[in-house]
C-alpha distance (Angstrom), angle and dihedral (degrees) to the residues before:
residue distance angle dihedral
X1 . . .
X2 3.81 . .
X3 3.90 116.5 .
X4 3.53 86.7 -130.3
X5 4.32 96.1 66.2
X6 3.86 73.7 73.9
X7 3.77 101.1 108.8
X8 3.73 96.7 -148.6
X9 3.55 101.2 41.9
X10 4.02 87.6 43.7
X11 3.62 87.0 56.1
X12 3.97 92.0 47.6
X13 3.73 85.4 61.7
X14 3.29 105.4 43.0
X15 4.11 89.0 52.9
X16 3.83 77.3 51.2
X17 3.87 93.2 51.2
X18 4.08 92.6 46.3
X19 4.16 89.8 53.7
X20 4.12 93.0 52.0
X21 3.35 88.2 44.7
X22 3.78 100.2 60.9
X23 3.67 82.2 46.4
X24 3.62 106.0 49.7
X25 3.89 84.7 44.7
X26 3.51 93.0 62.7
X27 3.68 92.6 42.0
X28 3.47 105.0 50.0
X29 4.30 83.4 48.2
X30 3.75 82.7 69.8
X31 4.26 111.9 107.7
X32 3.38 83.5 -28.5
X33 3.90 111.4 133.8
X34 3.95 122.5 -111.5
X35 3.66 104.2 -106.6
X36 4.24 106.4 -126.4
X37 3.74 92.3 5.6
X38 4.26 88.3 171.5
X39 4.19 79.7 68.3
X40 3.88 103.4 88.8
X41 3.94 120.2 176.6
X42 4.01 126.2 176.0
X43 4.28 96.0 -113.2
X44 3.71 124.0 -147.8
X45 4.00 142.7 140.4
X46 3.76 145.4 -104.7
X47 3.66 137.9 -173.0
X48 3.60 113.0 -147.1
X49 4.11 113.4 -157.6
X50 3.75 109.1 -143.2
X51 3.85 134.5 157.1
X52 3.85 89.1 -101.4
X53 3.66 84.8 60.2
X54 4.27 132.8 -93.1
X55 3.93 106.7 -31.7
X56 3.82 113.4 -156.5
X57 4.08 117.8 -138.7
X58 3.43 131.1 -170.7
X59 4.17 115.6 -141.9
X60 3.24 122.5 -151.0
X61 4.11 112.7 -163.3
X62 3.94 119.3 -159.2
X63 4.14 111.8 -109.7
X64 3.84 119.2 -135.6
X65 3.92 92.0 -136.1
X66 3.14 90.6 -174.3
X67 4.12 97.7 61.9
X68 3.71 87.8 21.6
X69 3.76 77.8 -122.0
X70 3.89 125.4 143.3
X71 3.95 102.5 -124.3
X72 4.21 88.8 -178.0
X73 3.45 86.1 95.8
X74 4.07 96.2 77.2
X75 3.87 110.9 92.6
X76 3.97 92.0 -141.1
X77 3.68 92.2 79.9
X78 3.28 124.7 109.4
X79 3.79 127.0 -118.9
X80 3.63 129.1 -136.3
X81 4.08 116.1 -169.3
X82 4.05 113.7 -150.4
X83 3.04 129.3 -161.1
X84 4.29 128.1 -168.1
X85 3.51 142.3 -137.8
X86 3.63 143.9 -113.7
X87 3.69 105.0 122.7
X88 3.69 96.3 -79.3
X89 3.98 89.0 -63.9
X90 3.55 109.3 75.3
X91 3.54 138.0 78.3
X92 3.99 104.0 -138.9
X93 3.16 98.8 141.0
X94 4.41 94.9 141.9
X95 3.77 95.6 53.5
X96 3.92 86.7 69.2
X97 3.88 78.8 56.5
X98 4.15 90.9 96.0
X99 4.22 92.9 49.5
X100 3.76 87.4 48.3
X101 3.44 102.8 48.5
X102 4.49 84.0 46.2
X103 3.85 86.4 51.3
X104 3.76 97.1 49.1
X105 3.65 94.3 42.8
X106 3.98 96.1 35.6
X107 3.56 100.0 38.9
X108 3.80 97.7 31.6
X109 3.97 89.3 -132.9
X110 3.42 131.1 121.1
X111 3.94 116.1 -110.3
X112 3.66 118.5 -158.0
X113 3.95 103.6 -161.5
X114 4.05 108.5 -151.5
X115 4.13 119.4 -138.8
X116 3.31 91.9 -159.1
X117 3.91 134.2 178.6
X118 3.66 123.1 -77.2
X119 3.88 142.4 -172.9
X120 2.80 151.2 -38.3
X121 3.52 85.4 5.7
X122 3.84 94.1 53.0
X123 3.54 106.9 28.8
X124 4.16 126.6 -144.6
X125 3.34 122.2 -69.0
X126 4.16 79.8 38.5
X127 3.77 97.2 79.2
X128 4.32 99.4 41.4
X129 3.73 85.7 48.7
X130 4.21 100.6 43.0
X131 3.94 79.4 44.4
X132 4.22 93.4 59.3
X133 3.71 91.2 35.4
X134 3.84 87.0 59.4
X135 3.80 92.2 45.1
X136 3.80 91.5 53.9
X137 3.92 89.7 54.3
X138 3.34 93.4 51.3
X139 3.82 96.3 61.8
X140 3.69 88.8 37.5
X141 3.44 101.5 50.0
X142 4.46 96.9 38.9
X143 3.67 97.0 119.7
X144 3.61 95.9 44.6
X145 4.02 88.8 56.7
X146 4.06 110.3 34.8
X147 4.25 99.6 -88.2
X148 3.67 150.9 82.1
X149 3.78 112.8 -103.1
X150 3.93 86.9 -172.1
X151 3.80 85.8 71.7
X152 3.53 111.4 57.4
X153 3.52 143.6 141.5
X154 3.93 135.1 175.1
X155 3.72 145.4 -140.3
X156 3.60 158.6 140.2
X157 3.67 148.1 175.4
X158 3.80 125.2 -106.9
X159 3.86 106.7 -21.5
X160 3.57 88.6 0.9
X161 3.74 88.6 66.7
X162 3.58 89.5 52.8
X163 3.38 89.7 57.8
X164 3.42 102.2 47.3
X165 4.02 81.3 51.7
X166 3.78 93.1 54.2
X167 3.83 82.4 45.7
X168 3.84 97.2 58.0
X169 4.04 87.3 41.3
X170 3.92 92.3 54.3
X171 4.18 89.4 46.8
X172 4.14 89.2 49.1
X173 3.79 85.2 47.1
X174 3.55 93.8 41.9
X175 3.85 101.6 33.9
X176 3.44 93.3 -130.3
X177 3.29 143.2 117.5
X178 3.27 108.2 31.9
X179 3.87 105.5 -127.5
X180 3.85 113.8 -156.3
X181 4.02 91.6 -167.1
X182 3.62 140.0 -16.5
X183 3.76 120.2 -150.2
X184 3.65 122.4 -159.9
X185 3.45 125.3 -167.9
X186 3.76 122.5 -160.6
X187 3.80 87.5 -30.0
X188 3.94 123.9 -162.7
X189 4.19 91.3 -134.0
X190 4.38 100.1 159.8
X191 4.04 109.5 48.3
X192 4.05 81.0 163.6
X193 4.00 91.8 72.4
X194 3.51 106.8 55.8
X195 3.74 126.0 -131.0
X196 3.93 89.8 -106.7
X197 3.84 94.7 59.5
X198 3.88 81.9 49.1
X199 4.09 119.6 112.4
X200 3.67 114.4 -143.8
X201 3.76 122.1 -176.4
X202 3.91 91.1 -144.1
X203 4.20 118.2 85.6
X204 3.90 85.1 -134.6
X205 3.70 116.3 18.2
X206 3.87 123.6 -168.9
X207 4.36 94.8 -111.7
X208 3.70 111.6 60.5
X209 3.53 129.0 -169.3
X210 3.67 98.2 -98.6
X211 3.93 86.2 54.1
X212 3.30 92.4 65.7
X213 3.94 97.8 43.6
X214 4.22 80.6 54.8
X215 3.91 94.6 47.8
X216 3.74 97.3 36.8
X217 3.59 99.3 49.2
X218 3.72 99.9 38.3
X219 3.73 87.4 52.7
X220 3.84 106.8 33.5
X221 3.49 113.2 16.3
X222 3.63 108.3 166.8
X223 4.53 95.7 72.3
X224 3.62 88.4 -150.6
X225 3.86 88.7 60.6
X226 3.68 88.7 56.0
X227 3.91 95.0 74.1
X228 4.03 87.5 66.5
X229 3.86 111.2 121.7
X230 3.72 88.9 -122.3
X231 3.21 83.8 66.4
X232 3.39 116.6 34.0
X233 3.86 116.0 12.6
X234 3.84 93.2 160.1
X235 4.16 87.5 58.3
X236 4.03 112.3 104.3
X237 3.90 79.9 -128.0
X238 3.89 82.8 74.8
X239 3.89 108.0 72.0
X240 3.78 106.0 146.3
X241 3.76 118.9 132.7
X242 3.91 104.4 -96.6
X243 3.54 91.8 -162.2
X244 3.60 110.4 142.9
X245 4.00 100.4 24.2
X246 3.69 115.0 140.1
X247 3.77 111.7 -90.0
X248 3.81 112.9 -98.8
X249 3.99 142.2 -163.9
X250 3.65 114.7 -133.4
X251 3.35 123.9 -148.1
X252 4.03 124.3 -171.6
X253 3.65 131.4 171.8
X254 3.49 117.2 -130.4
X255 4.09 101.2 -133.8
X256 3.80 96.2 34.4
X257 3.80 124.8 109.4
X258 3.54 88.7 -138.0
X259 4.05 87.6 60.8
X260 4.15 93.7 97.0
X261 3.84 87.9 49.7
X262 3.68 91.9 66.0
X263 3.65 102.6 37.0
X264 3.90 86.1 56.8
X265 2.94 99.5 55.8
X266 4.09 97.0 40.6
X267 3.80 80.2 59.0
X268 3.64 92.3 60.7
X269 4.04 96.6 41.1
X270 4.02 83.4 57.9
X271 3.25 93.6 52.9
X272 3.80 93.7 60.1
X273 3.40 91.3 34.1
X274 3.31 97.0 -109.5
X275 4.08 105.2 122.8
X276 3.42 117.9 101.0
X277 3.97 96.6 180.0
X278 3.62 135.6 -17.6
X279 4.05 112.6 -163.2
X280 3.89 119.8 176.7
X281 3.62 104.8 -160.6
X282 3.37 118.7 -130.2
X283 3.85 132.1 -110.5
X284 3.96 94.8 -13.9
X285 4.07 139.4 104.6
X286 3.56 145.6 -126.5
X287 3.72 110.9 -55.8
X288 4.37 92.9 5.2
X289 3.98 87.9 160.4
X290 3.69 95.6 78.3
X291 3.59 88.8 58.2
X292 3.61 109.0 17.9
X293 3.56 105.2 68.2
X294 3.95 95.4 175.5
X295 3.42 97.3 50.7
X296 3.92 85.5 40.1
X297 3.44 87.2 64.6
X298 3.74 106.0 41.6
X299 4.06 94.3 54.3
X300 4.20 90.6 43.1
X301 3.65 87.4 50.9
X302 3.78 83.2 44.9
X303 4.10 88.1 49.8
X304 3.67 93.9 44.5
X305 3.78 102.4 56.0
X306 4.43 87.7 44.8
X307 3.44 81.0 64.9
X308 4.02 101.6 36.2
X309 3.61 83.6 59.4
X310 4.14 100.8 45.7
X311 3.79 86.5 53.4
X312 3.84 89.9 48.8
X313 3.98 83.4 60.7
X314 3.39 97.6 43.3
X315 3.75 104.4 38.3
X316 3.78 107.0 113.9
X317 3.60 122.8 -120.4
X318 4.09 145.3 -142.6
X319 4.54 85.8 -85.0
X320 3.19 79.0 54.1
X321 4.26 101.1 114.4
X322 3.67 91.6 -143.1
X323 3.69 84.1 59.0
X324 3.31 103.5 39.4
């Protein structure tokens, strides 16, 4: 047994993990290029209250290039709530900075990109319910802040696609919000099956064994809790009906331990018919896009038009009464 299924000392690393990665942000920022620099987006800043305590957000408004004219500040726009990676432990929230600016500009919405709590500080079910709390603001709180809360979708890459998952489970539960689309991005969907007993097509994939003994126990670190649909919804331990759930794009990376996790759990959307896509990516890791600028590209571009055309169905019309 790894040193690190010791809560305490995985908890001791993962505090360790959080304060290099605020530096090695920072550093690798420095005369490095902006990724998608063509992608412009008015940027500014909410705090969210919620019972887990205030969650900062950073918005990101579409820019009429054009006019050189922000047009974020039209209520009919759709909103799309993001939220990042880092295994449930560390604060990343700027290196989702390049997807949201894409998203804004691409798929004229506005994105709201969460910085939510993390472990061991905050731990599990902390983060999945800060993350729905937030989401409910948001379409509460539209007119206040410039969109239309009616028209939302959700996201995020790696853990943040788990929580955007354990979003969309809450609203089923819950019946409310409405959620127009979730995307999930190389998701971590099974917490039960450890990253060891994982199969990755790559000879050396990006999360290693002892990653997930750091992430897992820092975050949830009572195993039985692990098999909580919050947590892992692609987990045979999860058999509720789904019916209902907000559709959802899958996306899976073809060399990534995390790959099974997501094709899981696209297998049980589609059986409720609740997948709109699944696409494995070919020949690429766990979190390519901060490398892999082409393929970066191709799958936001991908992203953006799923939720050009969601708005297009939801955007209201002139019989609309509010219009009338």
């Amino acid at each position: 047994m790894s040193v690190l299924s010791n809560v305490h000392v995985a908890s001791t690393v993962a505090l360790g993990m959080q304060r290099l990665s605020a530096v090695g942000v920072k550093l690798a920022a420095r005369g490095k290029p902006t990724p998608f620099p063509e992608c412009r987006a008015e940027i500014s800043e909410v705090v969210v209250p919620t019972s887990v305590g205030p969650a900062r957000a950073v918005v990101y408004r579409p820019v009429d290039q054009s006019a050189g004219e922000s047009a974020g500040g039209a209520p009919s726009l759709p909103v799309h709530v993001n939220f990042h990676g880092g295994g449930y432990v560390m604060r990343d929230v700027q290196l989702d900075d390049p997807l949201c600016r894409y998203l804004a500009a691409e798929a004229g919405v506005v994105v709201v990109n969460v910085d939510y709590v993390v472990a061991p500080q905050h731990r599990f079910p902390a983060a999945p319910h800060q993350a729905y709390e937030v989401v409910r603001w948001v379409t509460e709180h539209g007119d206040a802040n410039g969109w239309d809360g009616t028209r939302l979708t959700v996201g995020g890459q790696s853990a943040g696609g788990a929580l955007a998952a354990a979003v969309a489970r809450q609203a089923l539960e819950q019946g409310d919000p409405r959620i127009a689309l979730q995307v999930l991005h190389y998701p971590p969907l099974d917490l039960v099956t450890h990253a060891r007993d994982k199969v990755a097509a790559g000879t050396n994939p990006l999360i290693k064994p002892w990653m997930g003994d750091v992430f897992d126990n820092a975050y949830i670190p009572d195993p039985a809790m692990r098999a909580d649909r919050l947590a892992s919804p692609a987990n045979a331990a999860d058999d509720a009906d789904l019916t209902g759930i907000a559709p959802a794009v899958v996306l899976t990376c073809e060399l990534d331990t995390l790959r099974g996790d997501g094709e899981a759990y696209a297998r049980r959307l589609q059986a409720v018919g609740a997948l709109v896509a699944h696409v494995d990516l070919p020949g690429v890791d766990h979190a390519y896009d901060m490398n892999d600028l082409d393929t970066a590209r191709r799958t936001y571009a991908f992203i953006a038009e799923r939720l050009r055309e969601v708005a297009q169905q939801s955007a209201p019309t002139a019989q609309d009464p509010g219009l009338a």
